[in-house]
Residue frames as a rotation matrix with the C-alpha (Angstrom) as fourth column:
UNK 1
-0.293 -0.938 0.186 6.12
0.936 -0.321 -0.143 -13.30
0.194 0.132 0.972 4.82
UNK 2
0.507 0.586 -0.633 6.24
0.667 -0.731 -0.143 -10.13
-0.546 -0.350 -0.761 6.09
UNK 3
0.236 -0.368 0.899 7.34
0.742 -0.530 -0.412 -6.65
0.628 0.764 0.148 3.90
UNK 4
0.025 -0.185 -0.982 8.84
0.733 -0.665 0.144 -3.73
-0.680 -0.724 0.119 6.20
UNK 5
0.294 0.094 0.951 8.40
0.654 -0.745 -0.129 -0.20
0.697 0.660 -0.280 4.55
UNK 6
0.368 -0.623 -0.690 10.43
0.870 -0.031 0.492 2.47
-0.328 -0.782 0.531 5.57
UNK 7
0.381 0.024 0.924 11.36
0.471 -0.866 -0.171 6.56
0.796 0.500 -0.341 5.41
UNK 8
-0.751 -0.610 -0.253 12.98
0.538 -0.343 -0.770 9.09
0.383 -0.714 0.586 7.34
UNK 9
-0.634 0.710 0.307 9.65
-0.434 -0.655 0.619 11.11
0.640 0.259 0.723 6.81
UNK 10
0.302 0.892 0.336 7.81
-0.779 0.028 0.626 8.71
0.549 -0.451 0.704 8.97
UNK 11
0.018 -0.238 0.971 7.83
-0.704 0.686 0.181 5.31
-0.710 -0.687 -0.155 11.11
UNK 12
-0.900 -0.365 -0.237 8.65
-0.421 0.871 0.254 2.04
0.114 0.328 -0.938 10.13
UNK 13
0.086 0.774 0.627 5.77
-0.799 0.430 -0.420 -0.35
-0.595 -0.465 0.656 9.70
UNK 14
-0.949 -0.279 0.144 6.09
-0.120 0.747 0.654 -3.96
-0.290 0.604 -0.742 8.37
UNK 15
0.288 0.918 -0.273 2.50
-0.933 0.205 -0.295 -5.14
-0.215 0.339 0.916 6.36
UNK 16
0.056 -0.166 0.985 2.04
0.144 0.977 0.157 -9.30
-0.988 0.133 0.079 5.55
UNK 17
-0.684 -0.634 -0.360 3.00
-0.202 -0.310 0.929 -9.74
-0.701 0.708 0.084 1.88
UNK 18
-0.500 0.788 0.360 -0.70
0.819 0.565 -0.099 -10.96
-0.281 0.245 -0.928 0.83
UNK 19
0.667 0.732 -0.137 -1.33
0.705 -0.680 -0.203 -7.17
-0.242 0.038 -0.970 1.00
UNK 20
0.166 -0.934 -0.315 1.76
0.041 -0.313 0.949 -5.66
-0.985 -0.170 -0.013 0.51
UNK 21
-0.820 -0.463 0.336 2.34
0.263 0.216 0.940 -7.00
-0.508 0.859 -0.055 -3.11
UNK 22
0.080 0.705 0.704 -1.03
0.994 -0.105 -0.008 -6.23
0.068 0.701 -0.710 -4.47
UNK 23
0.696 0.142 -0.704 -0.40
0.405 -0.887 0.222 -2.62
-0.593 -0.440 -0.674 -3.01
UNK 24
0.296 -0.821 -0.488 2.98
-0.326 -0.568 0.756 -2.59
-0.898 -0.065 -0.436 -4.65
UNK 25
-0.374 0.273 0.886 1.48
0.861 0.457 0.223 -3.58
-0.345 0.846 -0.406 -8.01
UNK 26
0.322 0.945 -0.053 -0.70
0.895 -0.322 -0.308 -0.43
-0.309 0.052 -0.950 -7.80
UNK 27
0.428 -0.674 -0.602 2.26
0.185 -0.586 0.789 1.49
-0.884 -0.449 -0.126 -6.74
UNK 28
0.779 -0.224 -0.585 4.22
-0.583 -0.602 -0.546 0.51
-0.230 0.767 -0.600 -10.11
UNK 29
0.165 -0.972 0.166 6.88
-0.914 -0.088 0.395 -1.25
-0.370 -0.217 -0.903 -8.83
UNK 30
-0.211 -0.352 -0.912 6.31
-0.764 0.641 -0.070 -4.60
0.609 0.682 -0.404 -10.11
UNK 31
0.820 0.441 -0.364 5.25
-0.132 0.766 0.629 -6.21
0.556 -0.468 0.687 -7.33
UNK 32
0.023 -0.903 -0.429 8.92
0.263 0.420 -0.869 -6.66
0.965 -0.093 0.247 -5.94
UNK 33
0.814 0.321 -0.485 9.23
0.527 -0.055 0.848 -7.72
0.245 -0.946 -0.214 -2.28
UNK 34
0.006 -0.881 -0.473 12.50
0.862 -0.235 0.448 -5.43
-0.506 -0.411 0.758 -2.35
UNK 35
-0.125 -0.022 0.992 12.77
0.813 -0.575 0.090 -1.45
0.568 0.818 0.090 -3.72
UNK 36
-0.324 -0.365 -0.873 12.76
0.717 -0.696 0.025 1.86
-0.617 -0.618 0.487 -3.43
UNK 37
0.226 0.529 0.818 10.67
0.839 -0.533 0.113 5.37
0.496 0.660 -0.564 -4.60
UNK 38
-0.204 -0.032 -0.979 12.05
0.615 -0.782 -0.102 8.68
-0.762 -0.622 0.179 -4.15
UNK 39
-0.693 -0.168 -0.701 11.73
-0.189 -0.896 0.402 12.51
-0.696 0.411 0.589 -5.56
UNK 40
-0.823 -0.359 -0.441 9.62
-0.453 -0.056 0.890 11.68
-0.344 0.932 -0.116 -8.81
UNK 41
-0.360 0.414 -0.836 8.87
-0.237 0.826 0.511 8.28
0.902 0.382 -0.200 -9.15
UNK 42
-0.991 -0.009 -0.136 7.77
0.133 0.166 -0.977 8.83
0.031 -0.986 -0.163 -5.83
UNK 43
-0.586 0.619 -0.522 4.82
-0.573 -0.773 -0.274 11.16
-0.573 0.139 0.808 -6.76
UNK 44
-0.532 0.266 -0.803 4.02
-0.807 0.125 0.577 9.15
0.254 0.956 0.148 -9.58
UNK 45
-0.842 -0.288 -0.457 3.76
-0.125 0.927 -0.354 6.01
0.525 -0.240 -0.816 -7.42
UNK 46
-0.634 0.655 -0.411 1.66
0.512 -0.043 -0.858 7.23
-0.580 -0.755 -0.308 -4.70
UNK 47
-0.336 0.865 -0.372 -1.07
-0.726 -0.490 -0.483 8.65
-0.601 0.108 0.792 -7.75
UNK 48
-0.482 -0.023 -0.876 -0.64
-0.519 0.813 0.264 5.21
0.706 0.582 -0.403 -9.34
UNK 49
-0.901 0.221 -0.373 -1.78
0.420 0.658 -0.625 3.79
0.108 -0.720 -0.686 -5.77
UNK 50
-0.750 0.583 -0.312 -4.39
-0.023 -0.495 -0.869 6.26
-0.661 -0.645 0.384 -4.98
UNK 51
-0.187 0.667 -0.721 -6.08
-0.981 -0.088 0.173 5.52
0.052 0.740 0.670 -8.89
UNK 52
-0.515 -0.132 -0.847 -5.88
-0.358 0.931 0.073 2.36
0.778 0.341 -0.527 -8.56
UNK 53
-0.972 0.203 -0.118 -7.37
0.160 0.202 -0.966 1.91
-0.173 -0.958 -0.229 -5.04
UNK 54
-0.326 0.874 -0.360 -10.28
-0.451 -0.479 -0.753 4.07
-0.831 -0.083 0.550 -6.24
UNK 55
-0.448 0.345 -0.825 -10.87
-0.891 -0.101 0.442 1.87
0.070 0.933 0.353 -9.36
UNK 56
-0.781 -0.003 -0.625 -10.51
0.209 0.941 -0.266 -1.26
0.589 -0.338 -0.734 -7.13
UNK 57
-0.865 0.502 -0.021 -13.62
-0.125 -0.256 -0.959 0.64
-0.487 -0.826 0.284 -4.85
UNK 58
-0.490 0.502 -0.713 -15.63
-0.809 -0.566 0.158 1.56
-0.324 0.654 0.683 -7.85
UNK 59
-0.156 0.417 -0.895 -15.81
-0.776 0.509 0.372 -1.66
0.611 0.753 0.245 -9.26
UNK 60
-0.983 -0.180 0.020 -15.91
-0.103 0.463 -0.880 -4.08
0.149 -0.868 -0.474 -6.03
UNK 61
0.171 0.926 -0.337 -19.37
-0.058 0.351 0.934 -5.98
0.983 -0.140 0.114 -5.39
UNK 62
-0.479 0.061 0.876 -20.37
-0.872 0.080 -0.483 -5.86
-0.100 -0.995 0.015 -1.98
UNK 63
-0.617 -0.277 -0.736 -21.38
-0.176 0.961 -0.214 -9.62
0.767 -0.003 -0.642 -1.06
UNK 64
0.269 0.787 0.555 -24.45
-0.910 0.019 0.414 -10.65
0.315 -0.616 0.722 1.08
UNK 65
-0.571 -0.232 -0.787 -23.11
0.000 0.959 -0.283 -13.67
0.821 -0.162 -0.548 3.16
UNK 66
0.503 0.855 0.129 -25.64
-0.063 -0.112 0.992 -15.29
0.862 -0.507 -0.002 5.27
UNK 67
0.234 -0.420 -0.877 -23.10
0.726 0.676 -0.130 -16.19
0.647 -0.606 0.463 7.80
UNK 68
0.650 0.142 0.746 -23.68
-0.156 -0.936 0.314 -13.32
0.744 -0.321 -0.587 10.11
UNK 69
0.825 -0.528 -0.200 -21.08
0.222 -0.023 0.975 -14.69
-0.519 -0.849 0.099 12.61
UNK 70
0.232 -0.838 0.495 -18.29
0.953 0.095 -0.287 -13.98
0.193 0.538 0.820 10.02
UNK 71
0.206 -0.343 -0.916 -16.10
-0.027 -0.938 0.345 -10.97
-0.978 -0.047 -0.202 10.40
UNK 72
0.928 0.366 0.071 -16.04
0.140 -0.164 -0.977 -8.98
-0.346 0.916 -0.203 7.62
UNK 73
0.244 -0.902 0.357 -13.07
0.969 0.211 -0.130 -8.97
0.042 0.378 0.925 5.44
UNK 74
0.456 -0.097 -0.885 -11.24
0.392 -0.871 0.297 -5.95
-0.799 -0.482 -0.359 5.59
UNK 75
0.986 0.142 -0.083 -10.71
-0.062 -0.149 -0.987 -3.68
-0.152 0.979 -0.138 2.15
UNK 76
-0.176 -0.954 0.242 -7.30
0.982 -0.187 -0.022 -3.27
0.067 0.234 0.970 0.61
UNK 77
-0.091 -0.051 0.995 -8.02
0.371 -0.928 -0.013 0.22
0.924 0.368 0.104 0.35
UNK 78
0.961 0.168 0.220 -8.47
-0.196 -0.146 0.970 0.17
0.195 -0.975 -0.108 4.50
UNK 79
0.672 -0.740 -0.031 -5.19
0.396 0.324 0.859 -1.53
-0.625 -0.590 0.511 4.64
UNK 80
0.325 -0.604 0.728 -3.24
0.682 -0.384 -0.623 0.83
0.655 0.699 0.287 2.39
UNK 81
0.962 0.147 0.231 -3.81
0.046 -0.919 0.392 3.95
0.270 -0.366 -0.890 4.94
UNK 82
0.562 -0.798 -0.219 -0.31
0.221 -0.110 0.969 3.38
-0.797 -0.593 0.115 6.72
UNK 83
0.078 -0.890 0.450 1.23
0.586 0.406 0.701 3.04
-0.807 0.209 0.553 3.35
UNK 84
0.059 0.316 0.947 -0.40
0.856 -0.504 0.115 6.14
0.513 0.804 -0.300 1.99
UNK 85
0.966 0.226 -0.123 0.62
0.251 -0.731 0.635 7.99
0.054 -0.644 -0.763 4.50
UNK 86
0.514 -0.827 -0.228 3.31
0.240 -0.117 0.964 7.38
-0.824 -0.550 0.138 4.51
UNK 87
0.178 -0.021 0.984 3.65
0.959 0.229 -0.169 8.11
-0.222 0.973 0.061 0.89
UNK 88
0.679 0.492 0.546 2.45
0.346 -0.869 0.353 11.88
0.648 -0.051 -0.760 1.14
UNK 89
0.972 -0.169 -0.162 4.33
0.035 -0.580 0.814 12.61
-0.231 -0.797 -0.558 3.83
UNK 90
-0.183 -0.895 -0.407 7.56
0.233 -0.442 0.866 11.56
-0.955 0.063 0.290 2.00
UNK 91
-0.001 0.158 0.987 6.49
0.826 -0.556 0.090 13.67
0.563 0.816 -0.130 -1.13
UNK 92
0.980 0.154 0.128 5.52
0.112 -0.952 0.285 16.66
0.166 -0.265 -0.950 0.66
UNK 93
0.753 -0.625 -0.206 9.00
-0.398 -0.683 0.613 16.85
-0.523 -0.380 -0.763 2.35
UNK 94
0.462 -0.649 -0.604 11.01
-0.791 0.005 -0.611 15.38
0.400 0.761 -0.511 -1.05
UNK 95
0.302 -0.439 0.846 11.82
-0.925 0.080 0.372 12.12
-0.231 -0.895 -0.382 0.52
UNK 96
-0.519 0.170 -0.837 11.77
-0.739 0.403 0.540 8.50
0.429 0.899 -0.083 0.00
UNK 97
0.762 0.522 0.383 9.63
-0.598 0.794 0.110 5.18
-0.246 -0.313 0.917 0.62
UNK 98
-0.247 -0.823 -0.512 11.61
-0.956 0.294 -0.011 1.89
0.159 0.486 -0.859 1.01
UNK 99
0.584 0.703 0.406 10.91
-0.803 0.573 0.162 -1.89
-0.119 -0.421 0.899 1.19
UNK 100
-0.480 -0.479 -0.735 12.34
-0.541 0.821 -0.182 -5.36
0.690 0.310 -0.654 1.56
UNK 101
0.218 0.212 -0.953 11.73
0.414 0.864 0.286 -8.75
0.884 -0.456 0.101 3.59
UNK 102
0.202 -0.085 0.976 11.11
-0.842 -0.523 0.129 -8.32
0.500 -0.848 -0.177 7.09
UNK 103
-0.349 -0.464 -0.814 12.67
0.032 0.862 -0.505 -11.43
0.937 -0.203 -0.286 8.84
């Protein structure tokens, strides 16, 4: 399933919901693949995401796999960036962040 996130403040971008929901756990919101953060609880959200990212760095073992043909897994904190940007950008200009199923 996919999660579209949305603002006037920036572009649309959809994210798969495997990464999405843990993001929007961090966020506050409950996890819910549907919602909305403006003015406030906007702020509040996006320093709930940014502590939470950095506690999820802190404590994170790095992993020695011999399989050297594996690609590495990519962090959650790598795949937030769109959705921390887009976070900031609608704070700075008083905006909001929205989300729901992307069909």
């Amino acid at each position: 399933m996919l999660i579209k996130f949305k603002s006037k403040q920036s572009g649309d971008f959809v994210m798969m919901s495997d990464v999405a929901l843990p993001l929007l756990k961090l966020m506050g919101t409950g996890g819910k693949t549907e919602g909305a953060v403006s003015e406030n609880a906007l702020r509040s959200a996006l320093s709930k995401l940014e502590s939470g990212l950095q506690q999820l760095d802190s404590t994170q073992e790095e992993t020695n796999d011999e399989d050297e043909e594996q690609e590495p897994a990519i962090a959650l904190q790598t795949r937030a960036a769109p959705l921390l940007a887009m976070l900031r950008k609608a704070a700075a200009e008083d905006g909001y962040v929205m989300w729901q199923e992307d069909s």
